[in-house]
C-alpha positions as CSV (number, residue, x, y, z in Angstrom):
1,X,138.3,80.2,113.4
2,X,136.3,82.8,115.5
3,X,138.5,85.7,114.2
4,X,138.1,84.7,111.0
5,X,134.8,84.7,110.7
6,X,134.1,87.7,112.8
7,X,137.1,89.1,110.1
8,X,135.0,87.8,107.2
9,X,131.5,89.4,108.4
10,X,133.3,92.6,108.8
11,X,134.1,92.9,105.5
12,X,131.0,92.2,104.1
13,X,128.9,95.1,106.3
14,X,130.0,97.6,103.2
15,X,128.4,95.2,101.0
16,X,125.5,95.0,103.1
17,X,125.2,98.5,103.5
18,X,126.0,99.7,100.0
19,X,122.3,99.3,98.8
20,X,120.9,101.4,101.3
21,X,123.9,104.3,101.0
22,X,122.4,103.9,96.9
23,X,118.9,104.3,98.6
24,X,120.0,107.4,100.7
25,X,121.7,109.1,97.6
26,X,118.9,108.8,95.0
27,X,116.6,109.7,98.0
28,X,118.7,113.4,98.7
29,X,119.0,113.8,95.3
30,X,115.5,113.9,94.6
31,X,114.5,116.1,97.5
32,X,117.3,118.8,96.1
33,X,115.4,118.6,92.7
34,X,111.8,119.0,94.2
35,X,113.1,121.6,96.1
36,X,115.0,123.2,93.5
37,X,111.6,122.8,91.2
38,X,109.4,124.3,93.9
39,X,112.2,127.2,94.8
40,X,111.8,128.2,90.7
41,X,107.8,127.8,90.9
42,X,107.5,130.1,93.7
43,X,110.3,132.4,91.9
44,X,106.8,132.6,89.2
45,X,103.9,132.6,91.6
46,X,102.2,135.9,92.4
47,X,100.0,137.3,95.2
48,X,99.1,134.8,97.3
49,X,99.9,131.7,95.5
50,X,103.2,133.3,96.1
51,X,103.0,133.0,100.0
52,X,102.0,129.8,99.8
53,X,104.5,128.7,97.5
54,X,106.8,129.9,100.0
55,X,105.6,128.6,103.1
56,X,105.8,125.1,101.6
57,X,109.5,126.3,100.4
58,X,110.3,127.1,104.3
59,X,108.9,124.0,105.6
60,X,110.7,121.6,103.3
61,X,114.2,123.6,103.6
62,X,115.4,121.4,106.6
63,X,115.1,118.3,104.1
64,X,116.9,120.3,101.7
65,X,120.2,121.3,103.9
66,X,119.8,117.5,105.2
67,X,120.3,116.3,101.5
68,X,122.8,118.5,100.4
69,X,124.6,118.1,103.7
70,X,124.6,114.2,102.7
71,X,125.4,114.9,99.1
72,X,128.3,117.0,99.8
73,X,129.8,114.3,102.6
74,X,129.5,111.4,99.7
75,X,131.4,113.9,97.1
76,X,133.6,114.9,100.0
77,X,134.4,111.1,101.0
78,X,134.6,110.2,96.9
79,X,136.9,112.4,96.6
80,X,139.0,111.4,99.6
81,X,139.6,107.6,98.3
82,X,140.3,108.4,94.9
83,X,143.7,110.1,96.0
């Protein structure tokens, strides 16, 4: 009885989890558009609007290789159990 049980919770952690994965995606997903917004802004800026424009572009990029790192290990892993 133990084993199934501990069998049956087990099975149920993707369902638990599957939520919060959604939650992760549409999270890295909009911090690639912002960035990619922001990236084309500062492509438009001048002077010193530029500079700023940039600096904010340099602080966010570690947010922005985080994201598309997770995007790219959910299209990687998608692809991987449709095969």
């Amino acid at each position: 009885m133990k084993h199934l049980l501990l069998l049956l919770s087990l099975l149920c952690l993707p369902c638990l989890a599957a939520p919060k994965a959604d939650s992760n995606l549409a999270s890295a997903q909009n911090t690639v558009k912002t960035y990619q917004q922001l990236r084309d802004s500062c492509a438009k800026a001048q002077g010193q609007a530029r500079q700023d424009c940039l600096s904010r572009l340099a602080s966010s990029s570690d947010d922005y290789r985080a994201a598309t790192a997770l995007l790219a290990s959910t299209a990687s892993l998608n692809r991987t159990r449709r095969r």
